[in-house]
C-alpha positions as CSV (number, residue, x, y, z in Angstrom):
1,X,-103.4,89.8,84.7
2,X,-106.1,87.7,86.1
3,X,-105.3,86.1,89.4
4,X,-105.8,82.3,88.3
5,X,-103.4,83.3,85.2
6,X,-100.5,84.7,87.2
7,X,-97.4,83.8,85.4
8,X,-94.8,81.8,87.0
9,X,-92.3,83.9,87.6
10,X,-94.4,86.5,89.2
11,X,-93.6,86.1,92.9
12,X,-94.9,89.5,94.7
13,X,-93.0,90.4,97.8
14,X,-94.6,92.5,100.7
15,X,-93.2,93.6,104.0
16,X,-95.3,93.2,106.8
17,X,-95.3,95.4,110.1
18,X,-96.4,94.6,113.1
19,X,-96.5,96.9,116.4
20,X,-98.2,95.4,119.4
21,X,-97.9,98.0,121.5
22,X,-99.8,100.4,118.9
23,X,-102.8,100.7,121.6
24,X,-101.2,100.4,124.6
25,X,-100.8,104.1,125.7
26,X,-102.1,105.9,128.8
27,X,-105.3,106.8,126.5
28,X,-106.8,103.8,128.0
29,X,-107.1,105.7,131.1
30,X,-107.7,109.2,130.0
31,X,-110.5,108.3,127.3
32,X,-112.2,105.0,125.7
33,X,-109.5,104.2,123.3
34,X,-109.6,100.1,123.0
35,X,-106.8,97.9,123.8
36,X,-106.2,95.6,120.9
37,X,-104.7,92.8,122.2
38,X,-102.1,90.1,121.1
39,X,-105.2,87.6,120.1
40,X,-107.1,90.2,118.1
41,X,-104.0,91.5,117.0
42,X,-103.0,87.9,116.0
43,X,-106.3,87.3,113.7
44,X,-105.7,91.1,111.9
45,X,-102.7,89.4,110.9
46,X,-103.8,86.2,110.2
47,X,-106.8,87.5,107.8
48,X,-104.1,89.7,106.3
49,X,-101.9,86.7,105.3
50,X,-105.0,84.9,103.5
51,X,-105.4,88.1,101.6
52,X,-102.2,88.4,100.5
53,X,-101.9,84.4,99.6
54,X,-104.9,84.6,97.8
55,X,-103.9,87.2,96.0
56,X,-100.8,85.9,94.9
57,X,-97.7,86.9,97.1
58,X,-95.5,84.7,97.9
59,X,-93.3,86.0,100.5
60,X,-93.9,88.6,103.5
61,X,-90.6,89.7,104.8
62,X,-91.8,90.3,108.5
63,X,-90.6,92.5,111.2
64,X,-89.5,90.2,114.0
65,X,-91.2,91.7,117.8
66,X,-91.3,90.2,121.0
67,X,-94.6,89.0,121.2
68,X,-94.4,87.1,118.0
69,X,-97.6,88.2,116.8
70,X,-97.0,87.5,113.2
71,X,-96.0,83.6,113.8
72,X,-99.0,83.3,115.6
73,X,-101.3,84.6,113.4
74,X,-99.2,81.6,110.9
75,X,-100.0,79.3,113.6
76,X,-103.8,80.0,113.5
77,X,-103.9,79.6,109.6
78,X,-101.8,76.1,110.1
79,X,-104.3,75.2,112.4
80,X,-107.7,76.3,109.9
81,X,-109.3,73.6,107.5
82,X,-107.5,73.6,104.1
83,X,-109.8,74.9,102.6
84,X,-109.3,78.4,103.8
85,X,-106.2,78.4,102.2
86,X,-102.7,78.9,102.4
87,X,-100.8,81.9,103.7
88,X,-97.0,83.4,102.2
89,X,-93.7,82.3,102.9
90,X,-92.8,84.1,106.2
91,X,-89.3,85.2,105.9
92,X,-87.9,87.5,109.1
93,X,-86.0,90.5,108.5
94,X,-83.7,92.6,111.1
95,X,-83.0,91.9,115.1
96,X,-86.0,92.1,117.3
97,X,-87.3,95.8,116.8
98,X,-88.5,97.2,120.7
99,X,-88.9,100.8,119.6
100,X,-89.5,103.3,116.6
101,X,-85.5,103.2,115.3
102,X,-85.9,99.4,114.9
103,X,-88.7,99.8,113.2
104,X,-87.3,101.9,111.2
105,X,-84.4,99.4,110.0
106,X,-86.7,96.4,109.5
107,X,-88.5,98.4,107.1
108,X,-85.0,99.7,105.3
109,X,-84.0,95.6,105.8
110,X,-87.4,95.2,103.4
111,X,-86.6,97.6,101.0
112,X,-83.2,95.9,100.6
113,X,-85.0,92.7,100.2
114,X,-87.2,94.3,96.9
115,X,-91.0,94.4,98.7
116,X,-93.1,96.3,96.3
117,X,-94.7,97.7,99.3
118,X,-95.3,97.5,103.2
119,X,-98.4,96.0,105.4
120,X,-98.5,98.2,108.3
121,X,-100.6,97.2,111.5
122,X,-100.4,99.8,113.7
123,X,-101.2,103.5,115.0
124,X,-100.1,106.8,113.3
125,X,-96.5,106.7,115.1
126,X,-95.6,103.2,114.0
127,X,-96.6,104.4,109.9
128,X,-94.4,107.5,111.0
129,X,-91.3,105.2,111.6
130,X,-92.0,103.1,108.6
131,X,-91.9,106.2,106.1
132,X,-89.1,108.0,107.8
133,X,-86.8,105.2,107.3
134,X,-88.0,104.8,103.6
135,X,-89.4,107.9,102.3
136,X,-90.7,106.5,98.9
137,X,-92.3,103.4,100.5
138,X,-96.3,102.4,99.5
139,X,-98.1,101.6,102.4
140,X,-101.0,99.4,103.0
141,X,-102.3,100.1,106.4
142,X,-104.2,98.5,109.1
143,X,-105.3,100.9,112.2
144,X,-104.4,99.9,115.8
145,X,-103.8,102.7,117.0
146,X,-105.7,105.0,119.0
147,X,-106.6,108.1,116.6
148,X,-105.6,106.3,113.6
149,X,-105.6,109.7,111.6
150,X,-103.2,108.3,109.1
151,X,-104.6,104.8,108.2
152,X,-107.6,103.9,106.2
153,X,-110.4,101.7,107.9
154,X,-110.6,98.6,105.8
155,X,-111.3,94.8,106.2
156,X,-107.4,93.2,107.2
157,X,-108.5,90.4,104.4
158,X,-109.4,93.2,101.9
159,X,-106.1,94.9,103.1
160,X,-103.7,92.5,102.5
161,X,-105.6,91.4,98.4
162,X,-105.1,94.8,97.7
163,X,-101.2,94.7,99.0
164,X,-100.9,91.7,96.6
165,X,-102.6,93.0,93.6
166,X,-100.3,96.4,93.6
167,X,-97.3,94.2,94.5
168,X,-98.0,91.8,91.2
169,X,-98.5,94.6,89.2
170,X,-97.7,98.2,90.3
171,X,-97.8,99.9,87.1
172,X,-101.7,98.5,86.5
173,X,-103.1,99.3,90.1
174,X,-101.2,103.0,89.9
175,X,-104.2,104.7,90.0
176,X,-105.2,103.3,92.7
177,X,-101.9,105.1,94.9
178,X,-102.2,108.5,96.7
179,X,-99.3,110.7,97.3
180,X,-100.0,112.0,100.7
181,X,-98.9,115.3,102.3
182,X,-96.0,115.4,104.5
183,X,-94.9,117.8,107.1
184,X,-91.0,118.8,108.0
185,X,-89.6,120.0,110.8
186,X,-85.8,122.3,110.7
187,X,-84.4,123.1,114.0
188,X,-81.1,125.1,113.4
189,X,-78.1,122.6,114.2
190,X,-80.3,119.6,114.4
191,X,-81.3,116.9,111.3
192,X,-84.6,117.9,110.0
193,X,-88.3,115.7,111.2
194,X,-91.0,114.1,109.3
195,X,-94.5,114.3,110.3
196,X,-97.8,112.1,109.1
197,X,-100.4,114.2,110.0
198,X,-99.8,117.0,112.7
199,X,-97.2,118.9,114.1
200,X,-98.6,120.1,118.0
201,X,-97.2,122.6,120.3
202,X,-98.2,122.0,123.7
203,X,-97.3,123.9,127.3
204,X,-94.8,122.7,129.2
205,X,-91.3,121.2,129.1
206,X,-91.5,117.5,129.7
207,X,-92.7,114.8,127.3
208,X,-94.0,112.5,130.3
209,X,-96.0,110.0,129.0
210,X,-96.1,111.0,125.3
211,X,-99.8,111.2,124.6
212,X,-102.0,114.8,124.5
213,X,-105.4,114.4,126.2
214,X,-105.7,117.7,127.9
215,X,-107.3,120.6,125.6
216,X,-105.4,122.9,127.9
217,X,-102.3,122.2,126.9
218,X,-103.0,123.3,123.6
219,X,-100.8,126.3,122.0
220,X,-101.1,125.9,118.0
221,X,-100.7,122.9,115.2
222,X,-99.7,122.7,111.6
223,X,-102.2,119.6,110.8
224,X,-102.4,117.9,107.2
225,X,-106.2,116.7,107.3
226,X,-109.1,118.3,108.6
227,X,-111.9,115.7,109.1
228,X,-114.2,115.5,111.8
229,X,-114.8,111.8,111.6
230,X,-111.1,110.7,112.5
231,X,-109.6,111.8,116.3
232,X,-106.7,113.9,117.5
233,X,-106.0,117.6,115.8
234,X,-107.0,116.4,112.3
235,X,-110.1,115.8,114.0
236,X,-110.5,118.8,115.6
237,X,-109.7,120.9,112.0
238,X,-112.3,118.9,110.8
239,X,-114.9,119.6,113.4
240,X,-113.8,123.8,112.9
241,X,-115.7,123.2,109.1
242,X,-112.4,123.8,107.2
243,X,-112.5,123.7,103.8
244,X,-110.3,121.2,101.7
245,X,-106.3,122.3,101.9
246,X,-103.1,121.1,101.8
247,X,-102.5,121.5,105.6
248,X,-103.9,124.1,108.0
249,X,-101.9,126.3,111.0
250,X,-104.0,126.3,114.1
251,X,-104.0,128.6,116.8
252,X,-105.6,127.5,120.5
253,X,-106.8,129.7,123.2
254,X,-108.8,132.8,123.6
255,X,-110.3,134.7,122.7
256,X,-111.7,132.4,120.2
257,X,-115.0,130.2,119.3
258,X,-115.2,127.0,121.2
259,X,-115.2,123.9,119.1
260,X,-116.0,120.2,120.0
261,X,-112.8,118.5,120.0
262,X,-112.8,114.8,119.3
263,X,-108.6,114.4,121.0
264,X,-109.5,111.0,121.3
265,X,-111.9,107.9,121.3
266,X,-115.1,109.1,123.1
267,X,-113.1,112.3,124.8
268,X,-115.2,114.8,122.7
269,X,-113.8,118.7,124.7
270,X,-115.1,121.6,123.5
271,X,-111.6,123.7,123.1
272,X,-110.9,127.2,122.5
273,X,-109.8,127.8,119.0
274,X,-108.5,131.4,118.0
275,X,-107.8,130.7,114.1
276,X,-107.8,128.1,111.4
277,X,-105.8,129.2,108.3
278,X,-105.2,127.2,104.9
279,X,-101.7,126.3,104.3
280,X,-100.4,125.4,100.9
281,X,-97.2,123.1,99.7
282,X,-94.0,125.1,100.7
283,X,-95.8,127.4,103.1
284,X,-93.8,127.8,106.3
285,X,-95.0,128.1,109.9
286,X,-92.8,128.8,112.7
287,X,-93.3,127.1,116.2
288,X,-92.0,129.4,118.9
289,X,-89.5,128.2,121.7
290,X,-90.4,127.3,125.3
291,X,-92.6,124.0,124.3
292,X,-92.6,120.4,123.5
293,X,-93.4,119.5,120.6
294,X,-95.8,116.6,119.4
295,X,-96.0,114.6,116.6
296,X,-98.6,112.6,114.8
297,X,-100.2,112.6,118.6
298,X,-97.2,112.0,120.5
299,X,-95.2,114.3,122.5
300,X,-91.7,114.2,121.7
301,X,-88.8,117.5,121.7
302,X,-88.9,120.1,123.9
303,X,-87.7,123.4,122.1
304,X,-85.5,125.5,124.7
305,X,-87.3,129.2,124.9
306,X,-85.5,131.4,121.8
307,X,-85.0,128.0,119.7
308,X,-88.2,128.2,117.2
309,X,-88.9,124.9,114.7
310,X,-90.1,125.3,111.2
311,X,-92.6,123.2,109.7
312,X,-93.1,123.2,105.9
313,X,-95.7,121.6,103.9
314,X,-94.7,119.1,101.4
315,X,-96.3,116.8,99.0
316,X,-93.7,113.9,98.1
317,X,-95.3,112.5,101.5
318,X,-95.6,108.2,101.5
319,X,-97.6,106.6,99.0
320,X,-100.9,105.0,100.0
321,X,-102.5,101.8,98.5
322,X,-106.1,102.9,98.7
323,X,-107.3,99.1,99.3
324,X,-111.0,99.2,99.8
325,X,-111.2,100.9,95.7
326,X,-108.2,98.8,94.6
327,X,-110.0,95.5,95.0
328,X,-113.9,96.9,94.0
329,X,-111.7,97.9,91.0
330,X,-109.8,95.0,90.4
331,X,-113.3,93.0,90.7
332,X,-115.0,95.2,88.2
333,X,-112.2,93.7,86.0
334,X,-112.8,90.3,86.3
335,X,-109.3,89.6,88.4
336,X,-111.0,87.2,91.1
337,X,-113.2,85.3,88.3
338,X,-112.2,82.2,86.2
339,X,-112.2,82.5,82.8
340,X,-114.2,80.0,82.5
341,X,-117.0,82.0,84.6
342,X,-116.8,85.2,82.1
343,X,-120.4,86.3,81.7
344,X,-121.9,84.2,84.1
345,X,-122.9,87.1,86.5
346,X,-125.6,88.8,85.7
């Protein structure tokens, strides 16, 4: 289906998410991680919206957050020339979310409300909250984060074309759709954890101010992606010259061969790493007691000494809407041209 042939009762819904407090953590002190603000973050969204208008949605159900960032971005486009278009519907969904559980249930509230699939704007933890509260949810995601290990690095106009294209027709932009790994985490007597894109155990007992900037710290990680252009411990992996794998099991300290260690933007450490093995799906490492626990960047359990976690690899991760080839795709197929323009291009 063409875009300027979209039948009438095709009316795409997508969820949209929206943390402003993705790049807001004490990072900006401890490295040169970039504070995206509630004006930049206002014009990610508002590029996002003429994507998805243009390319046919007609609703985003929004999360509703204190800083309003998503009616602001709809009161820049209100304020543009016509001719730069129109933007969705807007409809809210869920109370005012102020943390990762209330992200969680506006992003359950959209599945309930039939979006084909979820806008994320945000940083590895805020994608973490949006597929633990709906497993099988396809993401489009936007990185504001600091590592941003998770989200692919695309155009917020491009981003939110490519959400509308898959949510008008899922079946035709399939291919288009990766299935990303997933890591779990069993602690006897306690519900079982979803991780993105590392599991890190650090020293210590506290979790503080969540963030890991100190290579010191380090005791071992089960990491999903090893590539040395990203930040954090899939970083890292990446810089150690792994080769491709499901996940990989880490071990810090030394003995061992010092590696440059991007942990975060412009903190480049060269860290002491004893071993880097390949994991496959359903291999199991266990995490000894007497730690905290971090994940996807974040410091957040403490396991008691004697009370080991398990993390297992898994595949049926979240679903990701691979925009940037979604759109050069849907191009190549003549979805953003007239009919009346067939053949014109040379």
């Amino acid at each position: 289906m063409r875009f300027f042939e979209r039948e009438p009762w095709s009316r795409p819904s997508v969820g949209l998410v929206v943390n402003p407090l993705a790049s807001h953590d004490i990072r900006r002190l401890t490295c040169l991680a970039p504070v995206v603000d509630t004006h930049r973050l206002a014009n990610i969204v508002a590029r996002i919206l003429r994507g998805l208008a243009a390319g046919g949605a007609t609703e985003a159900l929004f999360m509703v957050e204190p800083t309003r960032v998503v009616e602001r971005a709809a009161s820049l486009c209100a304020a543009a020339p016509p001719s730069w278009g129109r933007v969705p519907a807007l409809t809210p969904v869920g109370g005012v979310a102020r943390d990762a559980p209330a992200t969680g249930e506006a992003a359950r509230a959209m599945r309930a409300a039939g979006a084909a699939c979820v806008v994320v704007v945000g940083g590895d933890g805020t994608h973490r909250a949006v597929v633990t509260a709906w497993p099988e949810v396809v993401v489009a995601s936007v990185a504001t984060g600091t590592n941003n290990a998770f989200a692919e690095v695309v155009d917020p106009t491009v981003l939110g074309l490519a959400a509308a294209a898959y949510a008008a027709d899922p079946e035709a932009h399939a291919a288009h759709v990766r299935r990303t790994t997933r890591l779990d985490v069993a602690r006897d007597g306690h519900a079982p954890v979803t991780a993105l894109v590392d599991v890190l155990s650090v020293r210590g007992s506290w979790v503080g101010s969540r963030a890991v900037w100190d290579a010191a710290q380090l005791v071992e990680a089960v990491v999903t992606r090893a590539d040395p252009t990203t930040h954090g411990i899939a970083g890292l992996a990446g810089m150690t010259g792994a080769a491709a794998a499901p996940a990989y099991h880490i071990r810090f300290g030394r003995p061992g061969r010092r590696v440059l260690a991007p942990l975060g933007p412009g903190q480049l450490v060269p860290t002491s790493v004893r071993t880097v093995d390949r994991l496959d799906v359903g291999d199991t490492v266990v995490l000894a007691g007497g730690v905290t626990l971090a994940f996807d960047g974040e410091r957040e359990l403490v396991l008691p000494p004697g009370r080991p976690a398990r993390v297992t690899v898994a595949t049926d991760g979240p679903r990701v809407i691979a925009a940037s080839d979604l759109v050069r795709a849907a191009a190549r197929a003549g979805r953003f041209t007239d009919q009346a323009d067939r053949g014109t291009v040379g």
